[in-house]
C-alpha positions as CSV (number, residue, x, y, z in Angstrom):
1,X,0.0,0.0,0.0
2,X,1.2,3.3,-0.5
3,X,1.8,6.1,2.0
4,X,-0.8,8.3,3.3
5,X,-1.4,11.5,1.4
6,X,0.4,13.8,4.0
7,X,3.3,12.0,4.5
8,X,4.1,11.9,1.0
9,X,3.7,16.2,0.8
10,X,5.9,15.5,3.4
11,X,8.7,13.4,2.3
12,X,8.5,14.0,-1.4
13,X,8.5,17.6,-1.5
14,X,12.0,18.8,-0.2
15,X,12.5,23.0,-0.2
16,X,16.0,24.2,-1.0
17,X,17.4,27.1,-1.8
18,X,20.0,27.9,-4.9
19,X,21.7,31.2,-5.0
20,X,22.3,30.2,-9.0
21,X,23.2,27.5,-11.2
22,X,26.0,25.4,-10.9
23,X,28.0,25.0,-14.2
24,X,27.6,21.5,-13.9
25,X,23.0,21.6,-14.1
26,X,21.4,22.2,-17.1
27,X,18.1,23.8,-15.9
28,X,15.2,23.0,-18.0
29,X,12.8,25.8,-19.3
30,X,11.0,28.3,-17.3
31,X,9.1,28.9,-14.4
32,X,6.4,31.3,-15.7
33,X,4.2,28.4,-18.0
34,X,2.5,25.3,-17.0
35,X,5.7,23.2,-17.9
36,X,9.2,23.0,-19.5
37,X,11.7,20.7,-20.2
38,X,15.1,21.7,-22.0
39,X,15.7,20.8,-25.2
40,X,18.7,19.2,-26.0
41,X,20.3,16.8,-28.5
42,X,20.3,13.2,-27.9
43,X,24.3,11.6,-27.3
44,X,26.0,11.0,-30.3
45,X,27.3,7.7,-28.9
46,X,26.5,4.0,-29.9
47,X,24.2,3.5,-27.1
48,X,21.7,6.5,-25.9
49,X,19.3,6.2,-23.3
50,X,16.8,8.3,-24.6
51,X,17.1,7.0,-27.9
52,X,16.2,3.5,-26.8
53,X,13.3,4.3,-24.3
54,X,11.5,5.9,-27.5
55,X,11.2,2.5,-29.1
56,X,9.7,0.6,-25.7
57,X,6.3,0.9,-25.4
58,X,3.9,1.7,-27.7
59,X,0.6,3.4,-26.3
60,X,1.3,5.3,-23.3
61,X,-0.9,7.0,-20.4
62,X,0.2,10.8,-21.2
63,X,1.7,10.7,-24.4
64,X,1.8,14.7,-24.4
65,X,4.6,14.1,-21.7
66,X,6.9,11.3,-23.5
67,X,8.8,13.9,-25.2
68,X,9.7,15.5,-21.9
69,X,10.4,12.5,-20.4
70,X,12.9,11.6,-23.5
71,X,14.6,14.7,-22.7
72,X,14.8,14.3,-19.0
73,X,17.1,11.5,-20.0
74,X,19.0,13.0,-22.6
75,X,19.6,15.3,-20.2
76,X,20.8,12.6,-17.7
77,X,23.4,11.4,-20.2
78,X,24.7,15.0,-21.1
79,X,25.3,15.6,-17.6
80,X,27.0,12.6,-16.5
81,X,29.1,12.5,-13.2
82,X,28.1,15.7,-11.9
83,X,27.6,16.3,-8.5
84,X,25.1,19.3,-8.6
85,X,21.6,19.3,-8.9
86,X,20.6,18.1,-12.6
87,X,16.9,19.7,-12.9
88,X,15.0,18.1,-15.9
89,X,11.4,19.7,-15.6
90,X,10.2,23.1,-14.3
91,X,6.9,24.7,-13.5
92,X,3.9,24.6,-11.7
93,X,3.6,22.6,-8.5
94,X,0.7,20.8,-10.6
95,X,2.7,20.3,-14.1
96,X,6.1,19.6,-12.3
97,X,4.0,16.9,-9.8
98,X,2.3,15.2,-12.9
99,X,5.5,14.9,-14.6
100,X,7.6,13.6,-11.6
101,X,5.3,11.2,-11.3
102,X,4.9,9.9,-14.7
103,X,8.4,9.6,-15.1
104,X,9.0,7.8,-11.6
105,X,5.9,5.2,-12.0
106,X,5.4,4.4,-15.6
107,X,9.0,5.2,-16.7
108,X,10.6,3.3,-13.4
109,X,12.4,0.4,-13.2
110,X,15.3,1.4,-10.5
111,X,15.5,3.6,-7.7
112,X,18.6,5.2,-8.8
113,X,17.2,6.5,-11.7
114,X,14.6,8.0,-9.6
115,X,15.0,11.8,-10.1
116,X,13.1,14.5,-7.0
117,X,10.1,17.3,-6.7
118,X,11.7,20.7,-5.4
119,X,10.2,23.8,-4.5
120,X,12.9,26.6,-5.1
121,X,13.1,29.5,-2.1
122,X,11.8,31.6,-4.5
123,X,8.1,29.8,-4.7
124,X,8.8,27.9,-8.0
125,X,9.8,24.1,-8.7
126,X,11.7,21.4,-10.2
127,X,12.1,17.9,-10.8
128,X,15.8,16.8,-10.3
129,X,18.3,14.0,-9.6
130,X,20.0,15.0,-7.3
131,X,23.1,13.9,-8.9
132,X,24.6,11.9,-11.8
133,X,27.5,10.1,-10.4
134,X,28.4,6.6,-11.6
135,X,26.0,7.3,-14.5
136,X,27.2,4.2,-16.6
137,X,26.8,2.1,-13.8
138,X,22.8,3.5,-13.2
139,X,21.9,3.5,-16.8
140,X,23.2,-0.1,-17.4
141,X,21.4,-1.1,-14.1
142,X,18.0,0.4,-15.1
143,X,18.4,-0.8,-19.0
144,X,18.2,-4.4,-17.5
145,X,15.7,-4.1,-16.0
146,X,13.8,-2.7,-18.8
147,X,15.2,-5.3,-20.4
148,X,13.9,-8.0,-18.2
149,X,10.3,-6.7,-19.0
150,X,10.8,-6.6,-22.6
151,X,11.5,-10.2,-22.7
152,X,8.6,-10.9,-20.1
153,X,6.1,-8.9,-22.1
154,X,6.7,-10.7,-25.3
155,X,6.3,-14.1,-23.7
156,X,2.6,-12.6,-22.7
157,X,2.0,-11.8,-26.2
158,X,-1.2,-13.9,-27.3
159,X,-3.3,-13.7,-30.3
160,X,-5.6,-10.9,-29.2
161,X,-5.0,-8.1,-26.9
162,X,-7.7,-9.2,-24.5
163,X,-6.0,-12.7,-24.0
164,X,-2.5,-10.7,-23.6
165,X,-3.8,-8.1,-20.9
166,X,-4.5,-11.6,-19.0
167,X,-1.8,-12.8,-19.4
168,X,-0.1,-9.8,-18.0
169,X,-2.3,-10.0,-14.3
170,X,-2.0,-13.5,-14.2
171,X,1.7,-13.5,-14.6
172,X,2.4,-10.1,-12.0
173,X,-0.5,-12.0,-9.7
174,X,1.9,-14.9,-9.8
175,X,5.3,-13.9,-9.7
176,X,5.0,-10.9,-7.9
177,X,5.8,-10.7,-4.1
178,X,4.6,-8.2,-1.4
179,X,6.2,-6.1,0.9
180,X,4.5,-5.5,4.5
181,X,6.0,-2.1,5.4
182,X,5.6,-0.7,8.4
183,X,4.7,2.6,7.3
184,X,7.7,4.4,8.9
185,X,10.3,4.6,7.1
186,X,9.3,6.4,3.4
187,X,12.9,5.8,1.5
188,X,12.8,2.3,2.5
189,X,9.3,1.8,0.7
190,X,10.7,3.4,-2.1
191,X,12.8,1.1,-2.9
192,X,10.3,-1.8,-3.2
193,X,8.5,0.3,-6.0
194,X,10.7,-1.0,-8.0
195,X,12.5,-4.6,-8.7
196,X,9.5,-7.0,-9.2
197,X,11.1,-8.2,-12.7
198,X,14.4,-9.1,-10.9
199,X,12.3,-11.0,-7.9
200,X,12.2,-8.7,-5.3
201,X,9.3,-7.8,-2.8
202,X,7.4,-4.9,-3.9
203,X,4.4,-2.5,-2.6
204,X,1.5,-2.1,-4.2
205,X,2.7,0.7,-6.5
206,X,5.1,-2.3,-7.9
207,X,2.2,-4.3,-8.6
208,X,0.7,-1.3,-10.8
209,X,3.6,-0.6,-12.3
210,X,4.1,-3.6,-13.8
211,X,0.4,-4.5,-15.4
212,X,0.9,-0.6,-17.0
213,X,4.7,-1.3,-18.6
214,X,4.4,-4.9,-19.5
215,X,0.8,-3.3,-21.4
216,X,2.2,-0.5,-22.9
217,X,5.5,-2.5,-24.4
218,X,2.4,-5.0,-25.8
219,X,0.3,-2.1,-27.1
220,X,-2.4,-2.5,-24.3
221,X,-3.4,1.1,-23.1
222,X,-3.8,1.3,-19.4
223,X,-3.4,3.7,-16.8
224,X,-1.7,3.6,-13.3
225,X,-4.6,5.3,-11.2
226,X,-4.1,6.4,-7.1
227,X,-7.2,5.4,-5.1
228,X,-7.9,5.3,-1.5
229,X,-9.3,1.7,0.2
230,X,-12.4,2.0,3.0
231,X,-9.4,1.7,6.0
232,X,-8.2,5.0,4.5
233,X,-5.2,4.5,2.7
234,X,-3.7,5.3,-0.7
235,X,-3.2,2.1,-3.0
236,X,-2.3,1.7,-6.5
237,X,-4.4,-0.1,-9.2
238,X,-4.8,0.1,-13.0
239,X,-7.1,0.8,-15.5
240,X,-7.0,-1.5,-18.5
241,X,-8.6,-1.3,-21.9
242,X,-10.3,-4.5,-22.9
243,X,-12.2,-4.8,-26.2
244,X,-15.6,-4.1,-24.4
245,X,-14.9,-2.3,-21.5
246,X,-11.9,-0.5,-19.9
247,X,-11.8,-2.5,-16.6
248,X,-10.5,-2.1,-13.3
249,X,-7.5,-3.8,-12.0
250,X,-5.9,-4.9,-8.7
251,X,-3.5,-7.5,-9.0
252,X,-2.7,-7.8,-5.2
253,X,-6.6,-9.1,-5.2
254,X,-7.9,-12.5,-5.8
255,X,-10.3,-11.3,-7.3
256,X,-8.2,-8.6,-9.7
257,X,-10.6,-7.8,-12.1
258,X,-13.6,-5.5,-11.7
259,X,-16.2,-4.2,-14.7
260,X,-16.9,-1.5,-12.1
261,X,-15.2,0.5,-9.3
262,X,-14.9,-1.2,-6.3
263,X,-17.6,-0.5,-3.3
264,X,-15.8,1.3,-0.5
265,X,-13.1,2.7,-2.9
266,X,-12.5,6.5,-3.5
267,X,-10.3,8.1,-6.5
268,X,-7.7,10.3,-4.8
């Protein structure tokens, strides 16, 4: 299950204040629109990050942020090794949250690649990493594991798109494995967001994540949608669209597949 609402604000929202930009962070765009993200050209190198994550799924939640996203890691790459702030995205709190999230849940697959939400001291914000050091190593780390799902999702591949979306909750229902957390300690359940195609215990959000990226590399659009259960707590499900219905979907059910909202449930 995910953490409640206020402890997220909380946590994920970290105030800082920059007197100006280091010559090692490329900030993207401006703070007076919705949303920027610079532009800059991909590595002219054999292997580019943002070059290959163009080519991995294809139907997406928000495609009007892929582009962004794209850059975010172009940006990544052009910045490797620095130890300064590398901010990707600026704008709004409600364009910069949106895109933090998007990139964190349906473009993650390691925590290291995990980039931050910042407001600035002067009222604006940002999405970051904090960092780039041993870039090589966190880009070859996070490629495997999108490689890992790559080779899952084509083994789910079935003749239509309805038998391959079952195939895809049957196989997370089975091979996923859940993490009881405690609720105190927020970078701890963090980290089990991500790692279910390497075996490792994940939250609910894991769960999610999965059924959307394992959909959208098979062409299966799906959404990763935040609700809150009757106890009161935030949990992650999906939305998938079958060729009737779009149904509802929460693989750390039994049951995990619902023609209707579930009774009890609220939408955050």
């Amino acid at each position: 299950m995910l953490r409640r609402k206020s402890l997220i604000a909380a946590m994920l929202l970290i105030t800082m204040s920059l007197e100006g930009p280091s010559p090692y962070t490329v900030y993207a765009g401006q703070t007076n629109e919705p949303g920027y993200v610079e532009t800059v050209s991909e590595p002219n190198q054999a292997f580019s990050l943002s070059g290959y994550m163009r080519n991995v799924y294809t139907v997406t939640q928000y495609p009007e942020l892929d582009e962004a996203v794209f850059q975010a890691f172009a940006i990544f790459e052009a910045n490797k090794e620095s130890s300064s702030y590398v901010s990707v995205y600026k704008g709004t709190y409600e364009a910069c949250y949106k895109f933090y999230n998007y990139f964190t849940s349906h473009y993650g697959y390691t925590k290291d690649m995990r980039p931050t939400l910042y407001k600035m001291s002067d009222g604006t914000y940002m999405v970051a990493f904090t960092n780039t050091l041993n870039a090589d190593t966190k880009i070859s780390a996070y490629i495997a594991e999108v490689m890992k799902a790559q080779t899952i999702a084509a083994s789910l591949k079935a003749e239509t798109n309805d038998a391959t979306a079952n195939n895809i909750i049957n196989w997370v229902k089975a091979n996923a494995k859940y993490y009881y957390s405690n609720g105190q300690n927020y970078e701890d359940d963090i980290s089990h967001y991500y790692g279910i195609y390497s075996g490792s215990e994940v939250l609910c959000q894991g769960y999610a994540m999965a059924v959307y990226q394992l959909c959208a590399m098979n062409g299966i659009a799906s959404t990763i949608t935040e609700v809150v259960s009757p106890r009161n707590v935030n949990h992650a499900v999906n939305q998938v669209t079958y060729s009737d219905l779009v149904r509802w979907v929460d693989t750390t059910k039994i049951d995990s597949v619902s023609d209707s909202f579930w009774s009890g449930y609220t939408l955050r």
